[in-house]
N, C-alpha and C positions, 0 to 999 in steps of 0.2 A: 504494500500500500504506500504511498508519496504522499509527503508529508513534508508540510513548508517549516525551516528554521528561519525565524525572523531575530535577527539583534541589532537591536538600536545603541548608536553610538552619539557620542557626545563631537564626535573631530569637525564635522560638518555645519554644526549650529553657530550661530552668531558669539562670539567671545567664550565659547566653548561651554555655553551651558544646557543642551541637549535638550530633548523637547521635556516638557512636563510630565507630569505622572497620567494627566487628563486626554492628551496626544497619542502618550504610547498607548493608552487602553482602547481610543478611536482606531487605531492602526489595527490594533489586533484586532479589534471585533468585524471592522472592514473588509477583513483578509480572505474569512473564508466562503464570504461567493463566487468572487474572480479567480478564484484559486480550482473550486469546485466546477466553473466552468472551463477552467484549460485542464485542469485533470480529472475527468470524469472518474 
Protein backbone atom coordinates (compact mmCIF):
# COMPACT_ATOMS: atom_id res chain seq x y z
CA UNK A 1 0.00 0.00 0.00
CA UNK A 2 1.68 3.87 -0.73
CA UNK A 3 1.74 5.95 1.71
CA UNK A 4 2.77 9.64 1.78
CA UNK A 5 5.67 10.84 4.27
CA UNK A 6 5.00 14.57 4.71
CA UNK A 7 7.82 16.79 6.86
CA UNK A 8 7.79 20.12 7.33
CA UNK A 9 10.65 22.08 7.73
CA UNK A 10 11.52 25.29 9.08
CA UNK A 11 14.64 26.24 6.03
CA UNK A 12 12.10 27.64 3.62
CA UNK A 13 9.99 30.06 5.85
CA UNK A 14 10.56 33.71 6.26
CA UNK A 15 13.41 34.34 9.07
CA UNK A 16 13.31 30.62 9.71
CA UNK A 17 10.21 30.37 11.73
CA UNK A 18 8.37 27.49 9.92
CA UNK A 19 4.71 27.50 9.53
CA UNK A 20 2.50 27.36 12.71
CA UNK A 21 1.11 24.53 14.45
CA UNK A 22 -2.45 25.74 12.68
CA UNK A 23 -0.63 25.35 8.96
CA UNK A 24 0.89 22.12 9.50
CA UNK A 25 -2.57 20.58 10.80
CA UNK A 26 -4.25 22.37 7.30
CA UNK A 27 -1.45 20.59 5.24
CA UNK A 28 -2.18 17.28 6.80
CA UNK A 29 -5.69 17.07 6.65
CA UNK A 30 -5.45 18.42 2.86
CA UNK A 31 -3.24 15.72 1.89
CA UNK A 32 -5.36 12.92 1.66
CA UNK A 33 -7.75 13.46 -1.23
CA UNK A 34 -5.09 14.53 -3.90
CA UNK A 35 -3.06 11.85 -2.63
CA UNK A 36 -6.12 9.25 -2.87
CA UNK A 37 -6.75 10.51 -6.32
CA UNK A 38 -3.01 9.87 -7.86
CA UNK A 39 -2.84 6.76 -5.98
CA UNK A 40 -5.82 4.99 -6.10
Amino acid sequence: MPYVNLEVTREAAPQGAGPRPAQTARLIAGLPAPACRVLP
